[in-house]
C-alpha positions as CSV (number, residue, x, y, z in Angstrom):
1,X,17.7,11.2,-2.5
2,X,16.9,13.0,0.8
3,X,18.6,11.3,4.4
4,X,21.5,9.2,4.5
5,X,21.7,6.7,1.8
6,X,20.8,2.9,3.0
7,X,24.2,1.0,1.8
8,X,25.3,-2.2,0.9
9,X,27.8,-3.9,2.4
10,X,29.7,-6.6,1.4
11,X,27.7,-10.0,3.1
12,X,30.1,-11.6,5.0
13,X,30.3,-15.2,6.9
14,X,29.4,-18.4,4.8
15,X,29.9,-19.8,1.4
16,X,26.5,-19.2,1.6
17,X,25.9,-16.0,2.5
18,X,28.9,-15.0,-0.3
19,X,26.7,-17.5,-3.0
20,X,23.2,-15.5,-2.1
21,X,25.4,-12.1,-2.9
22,X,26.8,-13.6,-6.0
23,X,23.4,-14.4,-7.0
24,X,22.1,-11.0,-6.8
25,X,25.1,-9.1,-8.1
26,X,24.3,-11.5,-11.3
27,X,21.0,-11.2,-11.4
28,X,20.6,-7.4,-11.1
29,X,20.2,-6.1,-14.2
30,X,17.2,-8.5,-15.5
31,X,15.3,-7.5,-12.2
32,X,16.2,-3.5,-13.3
33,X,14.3,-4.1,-16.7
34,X,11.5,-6.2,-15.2
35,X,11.2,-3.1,-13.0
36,X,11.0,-0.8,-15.7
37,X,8.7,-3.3,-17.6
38,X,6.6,-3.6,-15.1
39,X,6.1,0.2,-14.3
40,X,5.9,1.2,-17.8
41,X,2.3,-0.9,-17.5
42,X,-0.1,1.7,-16.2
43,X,-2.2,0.1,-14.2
44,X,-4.5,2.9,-12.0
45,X,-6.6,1.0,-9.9
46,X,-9.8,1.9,-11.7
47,X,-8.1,-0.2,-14.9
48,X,-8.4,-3.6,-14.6
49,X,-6.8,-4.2,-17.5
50,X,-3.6,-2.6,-17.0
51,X,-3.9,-4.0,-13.5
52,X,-4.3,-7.6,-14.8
53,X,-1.7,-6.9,-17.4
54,X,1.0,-6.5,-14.3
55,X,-0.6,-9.6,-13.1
56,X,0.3,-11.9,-16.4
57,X,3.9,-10.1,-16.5
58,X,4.7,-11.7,-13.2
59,X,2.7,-15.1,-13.5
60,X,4.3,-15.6,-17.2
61,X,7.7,-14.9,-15.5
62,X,6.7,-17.2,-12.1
63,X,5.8,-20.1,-14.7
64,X,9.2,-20.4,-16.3
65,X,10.5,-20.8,-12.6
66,X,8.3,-23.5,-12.5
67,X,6.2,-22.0,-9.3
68,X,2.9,-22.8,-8.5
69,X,0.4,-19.5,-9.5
70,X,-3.2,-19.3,-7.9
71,X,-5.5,-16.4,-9.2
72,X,-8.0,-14.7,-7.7
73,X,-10.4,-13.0,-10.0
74,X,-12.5,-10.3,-9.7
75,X,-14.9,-8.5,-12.2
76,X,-14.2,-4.7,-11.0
77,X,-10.9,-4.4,-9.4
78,X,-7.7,-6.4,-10.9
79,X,-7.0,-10.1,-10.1
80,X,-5.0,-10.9,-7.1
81,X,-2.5,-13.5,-7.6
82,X,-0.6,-15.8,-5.5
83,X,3.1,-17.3,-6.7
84,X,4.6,-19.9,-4.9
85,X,7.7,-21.7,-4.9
86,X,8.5,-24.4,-3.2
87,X,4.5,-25.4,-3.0
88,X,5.6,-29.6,-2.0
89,X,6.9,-28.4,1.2
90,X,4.6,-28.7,4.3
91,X,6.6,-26.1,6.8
92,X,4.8,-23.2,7.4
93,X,5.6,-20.5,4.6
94,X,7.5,-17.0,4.2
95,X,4.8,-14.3,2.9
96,X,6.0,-11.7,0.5
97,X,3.7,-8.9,-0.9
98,X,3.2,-5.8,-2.9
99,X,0.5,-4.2,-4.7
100,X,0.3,-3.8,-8.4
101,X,-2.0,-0.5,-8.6
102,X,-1.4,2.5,-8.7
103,X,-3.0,6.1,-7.8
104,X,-1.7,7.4,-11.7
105,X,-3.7,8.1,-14.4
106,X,-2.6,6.8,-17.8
107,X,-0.7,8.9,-19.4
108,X,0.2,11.2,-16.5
109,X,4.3,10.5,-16.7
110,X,3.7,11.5,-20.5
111,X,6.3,9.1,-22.9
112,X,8.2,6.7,-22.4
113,X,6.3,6.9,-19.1
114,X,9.1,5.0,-17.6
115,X,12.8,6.6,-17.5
116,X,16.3,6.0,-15.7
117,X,18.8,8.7,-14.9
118,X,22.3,7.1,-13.4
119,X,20.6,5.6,-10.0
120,X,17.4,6.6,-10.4
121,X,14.5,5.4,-12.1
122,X,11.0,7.4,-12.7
123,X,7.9,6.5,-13.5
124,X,4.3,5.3,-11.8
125,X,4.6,2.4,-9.3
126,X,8.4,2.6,-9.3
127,X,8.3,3.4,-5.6
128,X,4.8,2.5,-5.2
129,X,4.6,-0.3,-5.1
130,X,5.8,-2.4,-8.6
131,X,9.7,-2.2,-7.3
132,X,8.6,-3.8,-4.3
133,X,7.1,-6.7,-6.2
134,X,10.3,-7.0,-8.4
135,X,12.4,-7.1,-5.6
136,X,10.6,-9.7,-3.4
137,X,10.3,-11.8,-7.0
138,X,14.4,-11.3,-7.3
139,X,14.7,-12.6,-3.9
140,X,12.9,-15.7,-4.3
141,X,15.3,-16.4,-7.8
142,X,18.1,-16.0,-5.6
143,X,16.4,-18.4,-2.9
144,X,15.7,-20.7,-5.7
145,X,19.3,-20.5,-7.6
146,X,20.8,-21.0,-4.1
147,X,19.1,-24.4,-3.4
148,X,16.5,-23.1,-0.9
149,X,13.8,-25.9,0.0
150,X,13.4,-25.3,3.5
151,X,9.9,-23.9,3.2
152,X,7.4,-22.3,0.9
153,X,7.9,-18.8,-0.4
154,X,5.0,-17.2,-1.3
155,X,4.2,-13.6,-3.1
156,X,1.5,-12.2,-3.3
157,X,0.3,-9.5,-5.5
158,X,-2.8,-7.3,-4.7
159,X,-4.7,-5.3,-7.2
160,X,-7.0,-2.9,-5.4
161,X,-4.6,-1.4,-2.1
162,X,-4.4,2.0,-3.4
163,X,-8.6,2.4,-2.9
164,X,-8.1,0.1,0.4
165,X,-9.7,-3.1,-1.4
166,X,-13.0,-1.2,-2.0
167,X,-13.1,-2.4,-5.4
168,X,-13.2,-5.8,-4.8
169,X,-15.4,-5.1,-1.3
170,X,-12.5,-7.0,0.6
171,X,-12.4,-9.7,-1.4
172,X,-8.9,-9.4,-2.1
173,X,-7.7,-8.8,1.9
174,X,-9.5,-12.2,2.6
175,X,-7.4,-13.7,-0.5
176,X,-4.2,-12.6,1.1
177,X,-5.5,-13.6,4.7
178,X,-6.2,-17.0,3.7
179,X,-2.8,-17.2,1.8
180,X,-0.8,-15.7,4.8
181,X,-3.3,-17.4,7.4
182,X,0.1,-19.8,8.7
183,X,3.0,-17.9,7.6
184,X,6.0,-17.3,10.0
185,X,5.8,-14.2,8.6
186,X,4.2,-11.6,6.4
187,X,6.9,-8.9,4.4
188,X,5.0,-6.3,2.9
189,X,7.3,-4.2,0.4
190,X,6.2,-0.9,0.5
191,X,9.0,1.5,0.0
192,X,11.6,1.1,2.4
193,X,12.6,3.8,4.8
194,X,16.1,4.2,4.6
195,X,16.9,1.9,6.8
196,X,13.4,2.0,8.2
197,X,10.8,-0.6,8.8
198,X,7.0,-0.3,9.5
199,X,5.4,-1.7,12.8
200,X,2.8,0.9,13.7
201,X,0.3,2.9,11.0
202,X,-2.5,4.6,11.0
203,X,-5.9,3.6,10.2
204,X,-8.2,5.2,8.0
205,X,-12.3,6.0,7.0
206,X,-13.2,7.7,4.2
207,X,-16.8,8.9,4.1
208,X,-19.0,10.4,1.6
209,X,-21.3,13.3,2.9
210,X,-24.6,13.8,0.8
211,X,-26.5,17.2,1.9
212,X,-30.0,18.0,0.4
213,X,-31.8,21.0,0.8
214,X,-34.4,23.2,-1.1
215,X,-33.6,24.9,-4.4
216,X,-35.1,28.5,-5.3
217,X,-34.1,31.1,-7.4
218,X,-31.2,33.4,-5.5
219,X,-33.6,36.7,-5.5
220,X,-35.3,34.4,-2.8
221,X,-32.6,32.8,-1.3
222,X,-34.2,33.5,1.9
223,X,-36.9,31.3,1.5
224,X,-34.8,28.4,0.3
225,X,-32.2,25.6,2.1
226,X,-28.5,26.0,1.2
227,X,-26.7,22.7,0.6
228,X,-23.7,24.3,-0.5
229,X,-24.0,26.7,3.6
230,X,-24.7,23.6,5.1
231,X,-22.1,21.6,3.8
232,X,-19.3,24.1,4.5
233,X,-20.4,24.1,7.7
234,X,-20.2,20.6,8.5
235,X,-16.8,20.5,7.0
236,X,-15.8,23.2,9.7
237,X,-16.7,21.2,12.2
238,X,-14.9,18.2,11.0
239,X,-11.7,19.9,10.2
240,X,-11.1,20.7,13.6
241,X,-9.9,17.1,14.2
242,X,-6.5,18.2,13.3
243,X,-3.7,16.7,16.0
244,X,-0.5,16.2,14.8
245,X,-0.1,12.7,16.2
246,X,-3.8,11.9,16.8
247,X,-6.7,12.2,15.0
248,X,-6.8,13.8,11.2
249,X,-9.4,15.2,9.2
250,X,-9.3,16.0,5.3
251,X,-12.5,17.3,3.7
252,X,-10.5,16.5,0.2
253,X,-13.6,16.9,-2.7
254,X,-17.0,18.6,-3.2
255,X,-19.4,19.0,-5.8
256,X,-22.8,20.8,-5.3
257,X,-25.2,23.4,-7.1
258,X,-27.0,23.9,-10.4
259,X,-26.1,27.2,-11.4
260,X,-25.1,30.6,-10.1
261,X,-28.6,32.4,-9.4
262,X,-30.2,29.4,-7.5
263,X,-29.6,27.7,-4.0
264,X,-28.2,24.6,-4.0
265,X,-30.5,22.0,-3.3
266,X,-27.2,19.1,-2.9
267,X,-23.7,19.0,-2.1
268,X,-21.6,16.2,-1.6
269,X,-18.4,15.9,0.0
270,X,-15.6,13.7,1.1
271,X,-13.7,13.1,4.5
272,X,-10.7,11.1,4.7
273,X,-10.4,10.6,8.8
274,X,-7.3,9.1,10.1
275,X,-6.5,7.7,13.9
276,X,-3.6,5.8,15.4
277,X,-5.7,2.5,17.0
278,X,-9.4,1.4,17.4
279,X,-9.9,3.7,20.5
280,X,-9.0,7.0,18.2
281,X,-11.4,5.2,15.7
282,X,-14.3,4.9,18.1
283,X,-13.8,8.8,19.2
284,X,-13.8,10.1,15.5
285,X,-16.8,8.1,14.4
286,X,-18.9,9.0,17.2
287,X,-17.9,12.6,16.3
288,X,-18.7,12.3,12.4
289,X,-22.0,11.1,13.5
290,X,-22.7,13.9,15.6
291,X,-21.8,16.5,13.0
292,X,-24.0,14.4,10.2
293,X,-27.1,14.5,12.7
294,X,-26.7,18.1,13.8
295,X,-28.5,20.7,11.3
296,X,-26.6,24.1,10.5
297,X,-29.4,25.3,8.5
298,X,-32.9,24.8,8.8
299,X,-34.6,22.4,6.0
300,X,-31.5,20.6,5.1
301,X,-31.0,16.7,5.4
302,X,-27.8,14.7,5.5
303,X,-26.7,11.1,4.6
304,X,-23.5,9.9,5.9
305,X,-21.5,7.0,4.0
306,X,-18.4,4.7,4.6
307,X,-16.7,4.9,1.5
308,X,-13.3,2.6,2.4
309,X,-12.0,1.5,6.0
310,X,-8.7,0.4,7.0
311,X,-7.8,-0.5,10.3
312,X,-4.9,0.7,12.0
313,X,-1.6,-1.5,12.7
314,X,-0.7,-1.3,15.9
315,X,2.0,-2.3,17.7
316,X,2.2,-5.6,19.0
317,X,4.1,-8.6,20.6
318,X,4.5,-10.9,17.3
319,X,5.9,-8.0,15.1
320,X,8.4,-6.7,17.5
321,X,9.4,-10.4,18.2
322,X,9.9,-10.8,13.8
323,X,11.4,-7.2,14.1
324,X,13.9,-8.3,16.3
325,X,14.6,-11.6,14.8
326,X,15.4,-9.9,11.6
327,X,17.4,-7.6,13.0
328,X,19.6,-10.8,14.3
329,X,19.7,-12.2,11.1
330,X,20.8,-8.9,9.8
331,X,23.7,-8.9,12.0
332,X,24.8,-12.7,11.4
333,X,24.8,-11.5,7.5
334,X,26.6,-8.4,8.2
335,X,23.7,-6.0,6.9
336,X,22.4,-2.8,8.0
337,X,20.0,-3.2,11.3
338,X,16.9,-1.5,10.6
339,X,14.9,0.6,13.2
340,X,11.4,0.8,13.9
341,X,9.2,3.4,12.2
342,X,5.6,4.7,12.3
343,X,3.8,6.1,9.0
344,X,0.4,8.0,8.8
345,X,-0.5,6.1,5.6
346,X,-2.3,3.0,5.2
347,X,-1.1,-0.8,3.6
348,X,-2.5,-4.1,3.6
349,X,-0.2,-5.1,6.5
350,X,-2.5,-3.3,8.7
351,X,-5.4,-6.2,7.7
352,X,-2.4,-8.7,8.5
353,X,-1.6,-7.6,11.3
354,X,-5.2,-7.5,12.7
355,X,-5.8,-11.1,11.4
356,X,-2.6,-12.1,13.9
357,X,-0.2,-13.1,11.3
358,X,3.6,-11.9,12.4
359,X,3.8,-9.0,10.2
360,X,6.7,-6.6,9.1
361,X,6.2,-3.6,6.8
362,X,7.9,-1.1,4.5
363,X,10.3,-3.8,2.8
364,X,11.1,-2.4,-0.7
365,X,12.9,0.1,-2.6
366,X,13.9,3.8,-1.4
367,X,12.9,6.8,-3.2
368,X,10.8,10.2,-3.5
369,X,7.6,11.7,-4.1
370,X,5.0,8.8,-3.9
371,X,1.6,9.5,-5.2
372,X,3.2,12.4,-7.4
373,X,4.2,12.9,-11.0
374,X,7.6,13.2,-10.1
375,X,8.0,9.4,-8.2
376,X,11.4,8.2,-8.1
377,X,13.1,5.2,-6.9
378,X,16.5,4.3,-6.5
379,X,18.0,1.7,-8.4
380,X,20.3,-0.2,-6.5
381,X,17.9,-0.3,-3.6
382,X,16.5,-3.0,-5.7
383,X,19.1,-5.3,-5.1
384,X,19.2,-4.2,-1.3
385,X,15.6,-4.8,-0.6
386,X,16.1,-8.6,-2.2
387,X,18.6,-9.9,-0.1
388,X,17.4,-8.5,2.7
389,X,14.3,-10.7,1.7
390,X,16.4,-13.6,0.7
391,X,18.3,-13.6,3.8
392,X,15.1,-13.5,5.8
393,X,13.5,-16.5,4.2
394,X,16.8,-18.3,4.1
395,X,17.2,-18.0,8.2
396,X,13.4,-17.7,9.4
């Protein structure tokens, strides 16, 4: 693992504090082989059914605990579930969540797709975001084995985050909205950050570009209307949006053309445009509309589409008042504090946070190379990231 490993101390204090430890020391290796369990179900986003097949692992495991499951169902993207213990109480509840796609294709780890080597385990989702979901469901057995009935504890699992909930055209975000809409606060467990948490991301559009021009053979390319020329330039134009910490631009896909000896008469391409709050947002949409009005060459049309939108999360009063509050109850259990970290990339707790629900992100397991064949996660951060969650929910 790269940076200074996140470590884990001995909880000291209370009975109870020393009974939550116990708990998890005991627990451990059952949540290690859910984990693997769980990650060795491919479940891309574009499969439902490996998607819903994460989805009945957990529910089949939240029914023996008794715990009240709600599904949401959708006919394109997976279901999104809610599991709830502690359903009888009527104090407002502590919101975990974690996402059970994933950006891999079947069959991309090869087989067993799912392997461990001394602390570290490989395979799709392990980082991303299934040992997130295993943690937060290992926190609330501990919760549960320790006596906890203070308030509801509620996880839930969305299907569709990798593609920003464009598969289920939001559906899901309202699920978890409505689901969330009281909490005392939301815990998204995306990977943790060694020792970092999430307060401030990025937001993000994703548009699809459709040029159309006039198709002749190439000996008269002169008299015809490149898609293809216009398309590049456009894509010029929009890559210049390239500040560090401002606004992005990634032309990331194109398709166009017929065949070699005649002008492309249509090109599409894609542009993933990130910014860091809604006034970054404004300034890049008004420029995307500019370049998709403007023509480079003469007799060529464009069409300009919003593929997926996610809004940014900015910074505000109720997470760094949760931030901080954690941060006490971190002390009082003698855990790590955890500092306050920005990341370029998108999650669900950017919705949340928009929606006004106190909202803390990047509350899972460490590891390496999301979104890669080589994803990595390490194992005892597993049992890390759930007491930190337990201990939340226990003080909150």
């Amino acid at each position: 693992m790269t940076g200074k490993p996140y470590g884990f101390p001995v909880l000291r204090g209370s009975n109870m504090n020393r009974e939550l430890l116990t708990k998890a020391e005991e627990l451990n290796d059952k949540y290690v082989q859910m984990w693997a369990d769980t990650c060795s179900i491919e479940s891309p986003t574009d499969f439902k059914q490996g998607v819903d097949e994460v989805g009945r692992y957990f529910t089949e495991r939240a029914a023996e605990q008794g715990w009240d499951i709600e599904i949401h169902e959708e006919k394109i993207s997976g279901n999104c579930i809610s599991i709830t213990m502690n359903c009888d109480s009527d104090e407002a509840p502590v919101v975990f969540s974690g996402h059970m796609d994933t950006v891999h294709a079947v069959g991309s780890f090869g087989s067993p797709a799912v392997r461990c080597e001394g602390d570290t385990i490989y395979g799709p989702g392990v980082k991303d975001c299934k040992g997130g979901i295993t943690a937060a469901f290992m926190a609330m057995e501990i919760l549960a084995a320790c006596g906890f009935k203070k308030r509801p504890v509620r996880l839930i699992l969305q299907s569709d985050e990798e593609v920003g909930s464009a598969f289920s055209e939001g559906r899901t975000i309202e699920f978890m909205r409505e689901k969330a809409q009281n909490a005392v606060g939301f815990f998204n467990c995306e990977a943790h950050r060694n020792g970092g948490v999430t307060l401030m991301r990025k937001g993000s559009v994703k548009y699809e570009f459709e040029i159309r021009g006039k198709a002749v053979h190439s000996s008269n390319c002169y008299l015809g209307a490149s898609a293809i020329t216009e398309a590049a330039r456009k894509i010029i134009q929009l890559e210049k949006m390239k500040a560090r910490n401002g606004i992005t631009c990634n032309c990331g896909t194109i398709t166009g053309g017929s065949s070699d000896n005649s002008v492309p008469d249509i090109c599409r391409f894609s542009a993933d445009i990130r910014f860091n709050d809604t006034k970054e947002m404004q300034k890049a949409q008004n420029r995307v509309r500019q370049i998709a009005d403007r023509s480079y060459v003469r007799g060529t049309e464009c069409t300009c589409r919003i593929k997926t939108m996610r809004r940014p999360m900015e910074l505000c009063d109720a997470n760094v008042a949760l931030f901080h509050r954690i941060n006490e109850i971190f002390k009082e259990y003698g855990l790590p504090k955890v500092r306050l970290e920005k990341s370029r990339g998108g999650s669900d707790a950017s919705d949340m946070t928009y929606y006004g629900i106190p909202c803390i992100d990047s509350m899972g397991v460490t590891g390496r190379f999301i979104h890669s064949i080589h994803e990595e996660a390490r194992i005892s951060s597993l049992k890390e990231a759930a007491v930190r969650l337990a201990v939340i929910a226990w003080e909150l």
